[in-house]
C-alpha positions, 0 to 999 in steps of 0.5 A: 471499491472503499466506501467514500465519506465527505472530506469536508466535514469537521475532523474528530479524534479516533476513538481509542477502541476503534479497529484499525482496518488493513491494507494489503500491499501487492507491490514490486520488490526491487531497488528502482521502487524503493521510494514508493515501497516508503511512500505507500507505507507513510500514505496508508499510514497517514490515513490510520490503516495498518499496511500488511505484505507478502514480505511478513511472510516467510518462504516454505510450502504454505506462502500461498496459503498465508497470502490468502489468509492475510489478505482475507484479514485485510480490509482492502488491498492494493495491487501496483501493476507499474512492472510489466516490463521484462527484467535484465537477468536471463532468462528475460521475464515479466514480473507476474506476482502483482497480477496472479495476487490481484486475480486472488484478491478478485475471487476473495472478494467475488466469493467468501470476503464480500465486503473486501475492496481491492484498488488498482494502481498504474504508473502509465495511463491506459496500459492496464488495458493492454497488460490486462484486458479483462480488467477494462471498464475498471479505473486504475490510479495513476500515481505516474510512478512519483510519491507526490502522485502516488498521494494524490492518488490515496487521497482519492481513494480513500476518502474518509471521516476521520483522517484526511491527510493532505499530500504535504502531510502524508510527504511530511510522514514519508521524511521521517521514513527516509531520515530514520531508513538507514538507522532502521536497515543498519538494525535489521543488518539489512541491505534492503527494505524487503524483509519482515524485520524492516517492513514491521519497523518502517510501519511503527515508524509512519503509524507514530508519525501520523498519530502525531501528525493528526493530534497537531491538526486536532489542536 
């Protein structure tokens, strides 16, 4: 799990040759979670970490490939299970790239990449449990499937020195990403924000915000 600091302690600025650590996000793609896709990229942001996601990478015979080595860059990553539900189109299915890219991100972290800290979230309480009993005795964030809960959640996660932003803060972040989403698709000529041109601009966007944002509270 991600090393914890006091939040109490005195907010200083980042120093400018620090290594901005990453995150990797294992998320469903889909409409209904559009608004916690925004909210993850505005509170990671918020907390001065670098988002990164499948969605950079293109489709082809080496994804898997590329999968790995981006979460081997990455310094922890984040895997949502709230879709264990089957989908609408036939042939009915459950979604099953969340949990097979979390088993990864468990082997790297048993194996070559020690120091990677992978964080699980849920929507529901106590389903992980029965979706995924190999995973008992591990505490999962309940954000229960709300941007206010999905903050909270972040704010316990990751406690840290430099930048503790509060849930206002982080919600403050994620108005700038819903003013600018239209803009930000009509750019892309995109239709939905699961592409590689639309997920870079939404993190410059929130990564501004939150530089922003934390110079105003270091006044």
């Amino acid at each position: 799990m991600p090393p914890r600091v006091s939040s109490g302690q005195k907010r200083k600025p980042p120093r400018r040759d620090a290594k901005k650590q990453s995150i990797f996000l294992n998320i469903p793609y889909d409409n209904a979670f559009e608004n916690l896709f925004l909210a993850y990229i505005a509170g990671i942001s918020a907390f001065g970490l670098i988002p990164r996601a499948a969605i950079e990478i293109p489709f082809g015979r080496q994804r898997l490939d590329r999968i790995l080595s981006l979460m081997r860059e990455s310094d922890y990553s984040l895997h949502d299970l709230s879709r264990v539900q089957l989908d609408r189109k036939r042939p009915r299915t459950p979604r099953f790239n969340m949990p097979f890219e979390l088993g990864l991100a468990i082997a790297l972290q048993r194996g070559s990449r020690s120091s990677h800290a992978w964080i699980v979230c849920e929507s529901v309480r106590d389903r992980m449990e029965k979706s995924l009993s190999d995973l008992k005795g591990t505490d999962a964030s309940i954000h229960d499937g709300t941007i206010r809960g999905l903050f909270r959640e972040l704010g316990s996660i990751f406690v840290r020195e430099l930048r503790q932003p509060s849930v206002d803060e982080m919600m403050a972040i994620y108005r700038v990403l819903r003013a600018n989403f239209a803009g930000t698709l009509r750019r892309a000529g995109a239709s939905s924000p699961y592409n590689a041109r639309t997920f870079r601009d939404l993190c410059v966007l929130a990564s501004a915000a939150a530089d922003q944002l934390l110079r105003a509270s270091l006044r």
